[in-house]
N, C-alpha and C positions, 0 to 999 in steps of 0.2 A: 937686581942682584941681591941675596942674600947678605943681612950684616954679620954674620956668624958663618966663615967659611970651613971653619971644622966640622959641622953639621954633619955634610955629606958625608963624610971621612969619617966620623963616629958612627952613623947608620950603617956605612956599610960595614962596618967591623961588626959593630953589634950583631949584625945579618949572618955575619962568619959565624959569629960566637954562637947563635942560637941553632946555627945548619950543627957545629960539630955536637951542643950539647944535645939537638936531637937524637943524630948519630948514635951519642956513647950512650941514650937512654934504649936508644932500640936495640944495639945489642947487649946492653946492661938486663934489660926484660926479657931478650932471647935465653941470658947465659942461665938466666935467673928460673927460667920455664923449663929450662932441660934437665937441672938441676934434683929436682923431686925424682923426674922419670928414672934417674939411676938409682942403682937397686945397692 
């Protein structure tokens, strides 16, 4: 057994954190690419 049982439970949040900050970077770069192409 692990001596630090918040481990898991801070990995997996972290795991959260880093899927939404993907998320908001990929359509951040999407919103960012369309941007130029308007005239």
């Amino acid at each position: 057994m692990s001596k630090t049982p918040g481990t898991s439970h801070t990995r997996i949040t972290t795991k959260k954190q880093a899927t939404n900050f993907i998320a908001i970077t990929d359509l951040t770069s999407l919103y960012l690419c369309r941007i130029p192409r308007a005239p």
